[in-house]
C-alpha positions as CSV (number, residue, x, y, z in Angstrom):
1,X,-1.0,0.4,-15.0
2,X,-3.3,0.0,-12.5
3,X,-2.3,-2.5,-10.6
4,X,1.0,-0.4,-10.2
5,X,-0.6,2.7,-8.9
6,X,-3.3,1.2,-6.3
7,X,-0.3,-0.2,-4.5
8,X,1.4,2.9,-3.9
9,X,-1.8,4.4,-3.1
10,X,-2.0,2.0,-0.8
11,X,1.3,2.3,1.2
12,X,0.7,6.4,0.8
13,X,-2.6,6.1,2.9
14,X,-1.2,3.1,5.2
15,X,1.9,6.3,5.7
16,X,-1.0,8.8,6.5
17,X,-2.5,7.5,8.6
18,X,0.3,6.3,10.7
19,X,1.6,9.9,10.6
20,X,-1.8,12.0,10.9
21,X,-3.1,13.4,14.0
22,X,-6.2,14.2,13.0
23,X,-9.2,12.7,15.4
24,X,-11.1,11.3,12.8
25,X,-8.6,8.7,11.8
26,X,-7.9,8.0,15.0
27,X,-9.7,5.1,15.3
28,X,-8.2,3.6,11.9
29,X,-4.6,3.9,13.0
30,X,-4.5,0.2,13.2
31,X,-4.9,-0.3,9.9
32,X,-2.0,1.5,8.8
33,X,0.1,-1.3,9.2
34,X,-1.8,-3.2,7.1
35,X,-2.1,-1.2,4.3
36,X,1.7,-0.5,3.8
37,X,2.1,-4.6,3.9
38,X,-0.6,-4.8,1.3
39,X,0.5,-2.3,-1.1
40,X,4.3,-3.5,-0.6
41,X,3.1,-6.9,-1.5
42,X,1.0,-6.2,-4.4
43,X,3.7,-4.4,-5.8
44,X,6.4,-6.8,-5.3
45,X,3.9,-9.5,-6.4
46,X,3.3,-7.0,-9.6
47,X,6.9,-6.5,-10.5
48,X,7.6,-10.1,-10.1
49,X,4.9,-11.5,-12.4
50,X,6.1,-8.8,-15.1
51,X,9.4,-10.5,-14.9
52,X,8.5,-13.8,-15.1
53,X,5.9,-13.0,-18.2
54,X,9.3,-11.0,-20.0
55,X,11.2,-14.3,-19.8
């Protein structure tokens, strides 16, 4: 279960701070990008394992 939830809480903090105007995250706006990749791949990399493990 948890390796299904830190991914989205990954890509939900990569979307905040790539939407958040607030000054202190403006030096970590960079990151944002990588976040969202991270938790996109972790997930895809989750949901793929749990279909090959089902087979």
């Amino acid at each position: 279960m948890l390796q299904i939830v830190l991914p989205i809480i990954f890509i939900a903090f990569g979307v905040f701070l790539k939407k958040t105007t607030l000054r202190g995250f403006q030096s970590s706006k960079r990151f944002s990008t990588m976040f969202i990749i991270l938790g996109i791949s972790t997930l895809v990399a989750k949901f793929i394992l749990m279909y090959l493990k089902s087979k």
